[in-house]
N, C-alpha and C positions, 0 to 999 in steps of 0.2 A: 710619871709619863702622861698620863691624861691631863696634868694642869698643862702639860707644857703643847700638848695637842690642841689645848684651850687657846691657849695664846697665841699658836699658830694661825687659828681659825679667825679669830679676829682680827688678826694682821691683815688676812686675806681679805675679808670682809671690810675693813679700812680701805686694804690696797683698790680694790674694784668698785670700790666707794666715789672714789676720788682719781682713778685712775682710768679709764675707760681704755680699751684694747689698743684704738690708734692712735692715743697719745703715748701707752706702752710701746708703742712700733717707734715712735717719733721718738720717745726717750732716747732708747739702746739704742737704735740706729745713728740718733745725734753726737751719741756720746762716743761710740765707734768709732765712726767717722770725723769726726774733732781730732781725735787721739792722732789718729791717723795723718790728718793734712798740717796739724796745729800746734801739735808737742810734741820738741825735740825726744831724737832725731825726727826730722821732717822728710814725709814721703810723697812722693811723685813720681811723674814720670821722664826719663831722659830724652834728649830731643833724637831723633833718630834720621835728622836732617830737612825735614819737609815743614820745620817750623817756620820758615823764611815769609814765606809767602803769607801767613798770617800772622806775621810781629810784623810785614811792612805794611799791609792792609790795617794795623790797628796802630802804626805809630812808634811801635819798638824796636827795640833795635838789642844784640849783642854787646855791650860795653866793652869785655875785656875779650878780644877775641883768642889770645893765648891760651888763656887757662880757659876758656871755654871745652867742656866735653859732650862730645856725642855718643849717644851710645850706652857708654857706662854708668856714667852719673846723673844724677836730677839735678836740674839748675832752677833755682827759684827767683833768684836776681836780674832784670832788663832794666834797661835804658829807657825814656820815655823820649822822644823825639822835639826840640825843642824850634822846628823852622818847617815850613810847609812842608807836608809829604805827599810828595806827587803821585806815588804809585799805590795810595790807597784805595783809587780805584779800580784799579785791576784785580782782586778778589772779591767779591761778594758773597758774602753766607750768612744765614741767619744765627748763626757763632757769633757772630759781631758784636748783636746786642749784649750779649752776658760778657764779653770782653770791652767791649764800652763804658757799661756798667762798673765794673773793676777798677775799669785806668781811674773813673771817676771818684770813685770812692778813695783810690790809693791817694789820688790826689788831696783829697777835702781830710784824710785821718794820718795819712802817713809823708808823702814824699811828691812832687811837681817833677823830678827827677828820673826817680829811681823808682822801678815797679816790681812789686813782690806779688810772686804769681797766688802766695797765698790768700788774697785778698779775689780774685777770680773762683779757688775753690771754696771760699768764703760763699758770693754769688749763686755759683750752682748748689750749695748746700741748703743755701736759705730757700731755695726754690722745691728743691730736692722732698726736703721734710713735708711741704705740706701735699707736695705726691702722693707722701707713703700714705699721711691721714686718709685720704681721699681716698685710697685705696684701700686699707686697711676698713675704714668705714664701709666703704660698698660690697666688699666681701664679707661682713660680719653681721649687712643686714638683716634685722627679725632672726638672727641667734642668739642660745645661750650665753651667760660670760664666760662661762667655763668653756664654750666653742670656740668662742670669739677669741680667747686669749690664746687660746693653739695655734688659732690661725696668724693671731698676731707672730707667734714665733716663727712659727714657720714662714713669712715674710724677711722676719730680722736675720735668719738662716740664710734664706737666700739672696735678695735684696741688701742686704749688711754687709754681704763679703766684700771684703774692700779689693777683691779684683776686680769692681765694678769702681768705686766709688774710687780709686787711686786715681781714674781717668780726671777727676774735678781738677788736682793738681798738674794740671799739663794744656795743651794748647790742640789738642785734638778734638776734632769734633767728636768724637764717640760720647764724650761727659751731655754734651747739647740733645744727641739722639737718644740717651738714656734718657734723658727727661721728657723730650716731646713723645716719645713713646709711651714712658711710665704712666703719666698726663692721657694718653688716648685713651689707655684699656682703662684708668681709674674713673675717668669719667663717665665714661658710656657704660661700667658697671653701675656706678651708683645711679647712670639716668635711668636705665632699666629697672632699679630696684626700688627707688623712691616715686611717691606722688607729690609730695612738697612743689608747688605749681612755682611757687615764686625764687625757686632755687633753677627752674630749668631754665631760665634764659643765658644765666651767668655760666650755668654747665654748657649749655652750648656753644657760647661765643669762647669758653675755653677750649672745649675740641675742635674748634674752625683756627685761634691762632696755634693751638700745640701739631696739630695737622702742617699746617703753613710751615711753621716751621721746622717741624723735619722733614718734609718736601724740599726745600730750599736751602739744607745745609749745604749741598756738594751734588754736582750733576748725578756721580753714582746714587744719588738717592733717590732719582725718578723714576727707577725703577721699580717704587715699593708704591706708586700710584694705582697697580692692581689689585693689593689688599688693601687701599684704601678705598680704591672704588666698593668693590666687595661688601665691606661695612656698611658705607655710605648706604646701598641698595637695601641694607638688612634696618638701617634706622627708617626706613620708611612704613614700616609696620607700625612708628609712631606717629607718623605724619598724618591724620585723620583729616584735618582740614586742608583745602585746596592752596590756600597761599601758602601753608609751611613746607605740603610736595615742590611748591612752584620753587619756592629759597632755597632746598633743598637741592634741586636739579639744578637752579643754577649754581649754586657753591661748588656741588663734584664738579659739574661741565667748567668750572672758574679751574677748579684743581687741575684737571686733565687738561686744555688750554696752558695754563700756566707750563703745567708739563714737557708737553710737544714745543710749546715754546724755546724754552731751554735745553731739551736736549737739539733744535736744529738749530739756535742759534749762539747756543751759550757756549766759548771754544774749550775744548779736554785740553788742557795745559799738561796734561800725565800722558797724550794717546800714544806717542813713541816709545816713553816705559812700559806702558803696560803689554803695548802688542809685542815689547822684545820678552818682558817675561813670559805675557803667553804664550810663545813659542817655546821659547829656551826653557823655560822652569814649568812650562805645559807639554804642550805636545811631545816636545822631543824627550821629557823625562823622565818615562817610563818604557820609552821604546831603546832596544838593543840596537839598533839601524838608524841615528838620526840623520843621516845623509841623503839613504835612500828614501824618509821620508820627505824630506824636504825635497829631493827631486820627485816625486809624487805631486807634488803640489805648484811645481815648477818654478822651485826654485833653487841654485846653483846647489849640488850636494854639499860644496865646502863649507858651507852654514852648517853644517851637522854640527862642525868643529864646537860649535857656540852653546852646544849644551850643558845645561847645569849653570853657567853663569848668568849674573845679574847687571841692568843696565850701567851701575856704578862701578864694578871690577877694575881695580887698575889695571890689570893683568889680565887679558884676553888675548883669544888669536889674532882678533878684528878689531878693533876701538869699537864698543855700541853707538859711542857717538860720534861715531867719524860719515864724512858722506858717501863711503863707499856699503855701509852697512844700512845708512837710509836710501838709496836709488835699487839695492842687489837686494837686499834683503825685508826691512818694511815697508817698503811701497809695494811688494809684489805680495804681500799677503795683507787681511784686515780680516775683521771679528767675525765674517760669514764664510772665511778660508778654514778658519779654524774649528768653528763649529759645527764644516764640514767633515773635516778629518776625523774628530771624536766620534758624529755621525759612522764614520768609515770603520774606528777603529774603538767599538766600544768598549771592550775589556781595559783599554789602558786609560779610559776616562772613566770606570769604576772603582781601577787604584787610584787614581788623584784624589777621588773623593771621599776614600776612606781614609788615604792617608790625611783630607781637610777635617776629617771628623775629628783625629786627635786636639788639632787647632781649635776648636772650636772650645772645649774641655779648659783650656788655658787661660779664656781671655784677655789675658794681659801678657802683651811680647814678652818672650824669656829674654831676650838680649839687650833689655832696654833697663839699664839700672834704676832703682829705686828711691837710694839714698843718697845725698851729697855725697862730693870728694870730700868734705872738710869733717865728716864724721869718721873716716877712715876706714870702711869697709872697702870688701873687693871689687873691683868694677865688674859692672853689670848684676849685682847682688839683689836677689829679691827681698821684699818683706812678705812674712807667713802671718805676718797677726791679723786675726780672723779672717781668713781663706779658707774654711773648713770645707765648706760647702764644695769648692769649686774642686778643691782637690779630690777628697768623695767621688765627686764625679767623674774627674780624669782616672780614677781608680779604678773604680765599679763600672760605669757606665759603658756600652755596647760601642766597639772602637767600627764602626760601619755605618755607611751612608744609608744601609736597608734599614736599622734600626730607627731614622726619622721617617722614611717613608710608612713603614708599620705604626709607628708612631700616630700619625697626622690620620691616615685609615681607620684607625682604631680610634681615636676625638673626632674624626667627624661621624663616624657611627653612634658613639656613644651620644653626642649633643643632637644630632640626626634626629634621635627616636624623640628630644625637647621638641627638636624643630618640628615635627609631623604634629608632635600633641598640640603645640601653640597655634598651627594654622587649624588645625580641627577646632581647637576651643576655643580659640581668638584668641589666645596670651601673645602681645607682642612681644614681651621678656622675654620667651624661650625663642623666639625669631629672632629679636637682635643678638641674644647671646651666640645662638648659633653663627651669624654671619660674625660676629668679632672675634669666636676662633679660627669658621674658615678661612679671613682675611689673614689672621697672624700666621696660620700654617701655611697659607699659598706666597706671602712676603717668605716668611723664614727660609722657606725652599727656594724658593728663587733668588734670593741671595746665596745661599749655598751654592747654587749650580754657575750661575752669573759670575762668583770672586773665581772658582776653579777655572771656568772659561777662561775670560777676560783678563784673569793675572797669574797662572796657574798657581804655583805653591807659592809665590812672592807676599809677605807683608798679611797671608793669609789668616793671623791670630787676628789683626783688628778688621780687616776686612769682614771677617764673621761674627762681629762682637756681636750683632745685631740677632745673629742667628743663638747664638747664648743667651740673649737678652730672652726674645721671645720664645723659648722653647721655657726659658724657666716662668715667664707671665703667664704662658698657656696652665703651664705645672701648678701655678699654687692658685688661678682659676678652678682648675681640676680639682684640686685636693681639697681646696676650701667648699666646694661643691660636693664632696664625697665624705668631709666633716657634717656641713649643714643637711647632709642627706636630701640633698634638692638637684639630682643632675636631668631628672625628667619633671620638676615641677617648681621653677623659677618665680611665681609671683610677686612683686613688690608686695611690703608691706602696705598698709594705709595711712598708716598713722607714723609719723619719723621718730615718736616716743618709744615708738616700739623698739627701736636699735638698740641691741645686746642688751635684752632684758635676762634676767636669769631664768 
C-alpha cells in the first residue's frame, strides 16, 4: 500500500511538473469539447428557423431543401454560394468574422462548394481554449498548485458543460457572446492580478476588441452597454497617468456613441415578432381576462383571443401576419405600453420571471434536436454527455427571480467591503474587481428583466443564455476567491513567477 502511494505521489508531482492548472483546463475542456462537435455522432444544434438571414449574409445557402429539418435535427451540411450575393449586406454582426473565417478554411482543407458547419466549431474552439488559459491563469494567480488545480476543475465543471459549448456547432450568435464575454472577465482579471508591464498593452487592446464585439453582435446587445460602462469607470483606478484617462474616456464615450447609434439607426428586423410575443406570451399570459386587459390599454378586447400564441402559428384566430393584426393590434401598443402594464400589474410580471428563472437552468432550447436525422435518433433528442453541471443546477438551484436579486446583494456586499479596503489603501485590484462584478450583475439583471419584457416567455432559453453565462463567471470568480482566501485582499503578485507556486 505505501509503494503504491509512492507512485501515486510521483505521478502527481510529474503531472504538476509539466502540467500547469490552465493548460489542465485547456486539456479536458479541448478534449470534451472535440468529442462533442467532432466524433461521430456529431452534435449541434438544429436550426429553429432564423438561420436564414445569417447563411445569406454569409453566402450560404440550404441545398437540399426537402430533407432539410427544422427543429428536430442538426444539420451540418450548406451550400456555399457560387455567383454574387446581393443580400450580404443586409445583416451585419460581428458573428461574421468567425463565420468568414470558417467558409475560409472549409474552402482551402475541405470543399469550394459544400460547407460543413464543423469547421465554424472548429473556429470558435480554437479561440475558445486560449480563453479558458487566460482565465484559468488569472484566477490561480500567486496560489498553491493544489488551489490552482481545484480551481482549474471547477472551471472544466462549469465552463466544459457542453450546454455551453453545443452553441459552436450551430449559427447562433450565443457561441460569439460566450467568447467575447469569456475574453472580458479573463482579461481584466489577469490585468488586475499581474504587473508584467509588457503584457498590458496586448491585454488591453484585447478587452477593447472582445468588448466591440459583443456590443456589435445583434442590436439586443446594446443593451449590455451599462455593465460595460460600469467596468469601464472601475479600470480607472488603473489609469494614473493623464493620457491613459484621456483613451479611456474616449474608448467608453466611442462605445456608448457606437451604441445610441445603432439602436436609432440600425432597423429591428424581429420588432413585429417580438412586440406580438410580448403581448400574447407576456402580458396576456398570466392574466385570467386577456380581453379586458387589452381593452385597458385600448386596444380592441378581441385580441384577448390571441393569447398563448406565437407569431408563426398556422392556426390562430387572426393571422399575426395579416394587416388587420398590424394597424388593430401592433401599432396600437409598443415597448413603453407594455412596461406600463407590468408597472400596473406587478404580481403577473413576477410569475413571468420565475417562470424565466427555469429557462435560464436549461441553456440550451429543449426543442431544438441535437443530433442528425441520419444517426437515427428521435427528433428533437438531446445529448447529456457532460451536462452535469447545468443539470445540477436546474435540480437544486432556487426556481425564483428573488434568488438572483439576493444573489447579486449579497456579491456586491461581499466585494463592497474589497472595494472600501482598496480606496482606503489604494489597491486598485479590489476596485476593478469590484466594478467587474457590479458590471456583470447589473448586465445579467437586465437581460433578465428586458427578454421577459420585450419577448415574454418566447425563445426565452437562449434569450437568457447570457444571463447563465454570467451568473456562472460571477460563481467561479467567487469560489476561486474563497479557495485563494483573498475576497477582501486582491493584490497582484510582483513577480509572474510567482503563478501557482506550491
Amino acid at each position: 500500500m505505501a509503494n503504491v502511494l509512492r507512485k501515486f505521489q510521483r505521478l502527481l508531482y510529474f503531472f504538476s511538473n509539466y502540467i500547469s492548472p490552465p493548460l489542465f483546463a485547456v486539456l479536458v475542456i479541448g478534449i470534451i469539447t472535440s468529442v462533442l462537435l467532432f466524433v461521430p455522432p456529431i452534435n449541434g444544434l438544429a436550426d429553429n428557423g432564423n438561420y436564414h438571414r445569417v447563411l445569406n449574409a454569409s453566402g450560404l445557402y440550404i441545398a437540399n431543401v426537402k430533407d432539410y429539418s427544422y427543429l428536430n435535427y442538426f444539420q451540418k451540411d450548406f451550400a456555399i454560394m457560387q455567383y454574387y450575393n446581393q443580400t450580404s449586406a443586409q445583416f451585419i454582426s460581428s458573428q461574421q468574422l468567425f463565420i468568414t473565417l470558417a467558409i475560409w478554411l472549409n474552402k482551402l482543407f475541405f470543399s469550394a462548394n459544400h460547407f460543413d458547419i464543423r469547421f465554424l466549431g472548429a473556429v470558435y474552439l480554437l479561440f475558445y481554449l486560449p480563453g479558458i488559459y487566460l482565465f484559468v491563469q488569472g484566477l490561480t494567480v500567486g496560489l498553491s498548485k493544489g488551489r490552482s488545480y481545484l480551481i482549474a476543475l471547477f472551471v472544466i465543471f462549469l465552463l466544459g458543460d457542453t450546454s455551453y459549448t453545443i452553441y459552436f456547432n450551430s449559427f447562433y450568435l450565443e457561441a460569439t457572446s460566450f467568447l467575447a464575454s469569456l475574453y472580458i472577465v479573463a482579461t481584466i482579471i489577469y490585468l488586475y492580478r499581474t504587473k508584467e508591464s509588457s503584457k498590458r498593452g496586448l491585454l488591453w487592446l484585447l478587452l477593447f476588441v472582445s468588448t466591440l464585439i459583443l456590443l456589435s453582435l445583434a442590436k439586443r446587445q446594446f443593451g449590455l452597454i451599462f455593465g460595460i460602462v460600469i467596468i469601464g469607470l472601475g479600470l480607472f483606478a488603473f489609469a494614473k497617468i493623464r493620457g491613459t484617462r484621456l483613451i479611456l474616456s474616449a474608448v467608453l464615450a466611442t462605445f456608448i456613441g457606437l451604441t445610441i447609434f445603432g439602436t436609432v439607426y440600425v432597423p429591428n428586423t424581429m420588432h413585429d415578432i417580438d412586440l406580438y410575443h410580448s403581448l400574447t406570451r407576456g402580458v396576456m399570459l398570466e392574466t385570467p381576462t386577456p380581453g379586458a386587459r387589452m381593452r385597458e390599454g385600448g386596444i380592441n378586447r378581441q385580441y384577448g383571443l390571441e393569447k398563448g400564441t406565437t407569431y408563426f402559428d398556422e392556426y390562430s384566430p387572426v393571422s399575426p401576419k395579416s394587416t388587420q393584426v398590424k394597424e388593430q393590434f401592433l401599432d396600437k401598443a409598443d415597448s413603453l405600453w407594455v412596461i406600463v402594464d407590468y408597472i400596473n400589474h406587478p404580481n403577473e410580471f413576477k410569475q413571468l420571471l420565475d417562470i424565466a428563472v427555469q429557462d435560464v437552468y436549461f441553456v440550451k432550447p429543449s426543442e431544438l434536436g441535437n443530433y442528425e436525422q441520419a444517426v437515427g435518433g428521435a427528433p428533437a433528442e438531446q445529448t447529456r454527455f457532460f451536462t452535469f453541471y447545468n443539470r445540477i443546477k436546474a435540480a437544486v438551484y432556487p426556481k425564483s427571480f428573488g434568488f438572483y436579486i439576493l444573489f447579486s446583494i449579497a456579491l456586491i456586499g461581499v466585494y463592497g467591503v474589497g472595494f472600501y479596503r482598496g480606496i482606503k489603501e489604494n489597491k486598485p485590484a479590489l476596485i476593478v474587481r469590484f466594478f467587474l462584478i457590479l458590471g456583470f450583475l447589473v448586465n445579467m439583471l437586465l437581460i433578465f428583466l428586458s427578454s421577459v419584457i420585450f419577448n415574454g416567455d418566447s425563445d426565452l432559453i437562449r434569450l437568457l443564455f447570457l444571463v447563465s453565462l454570467y451568473f456562472d463567471l460571477i460563481s467561479l470568480v467567487l469560489w476561486s476567491d474563497i479557495v485563494g482566501k483573498r475576497l477582501w485582499n486582491d493584490e497582484p503578485v510582483r513577480k509572474e513567477e510567482r503563478i501557482n507556486e506550491a
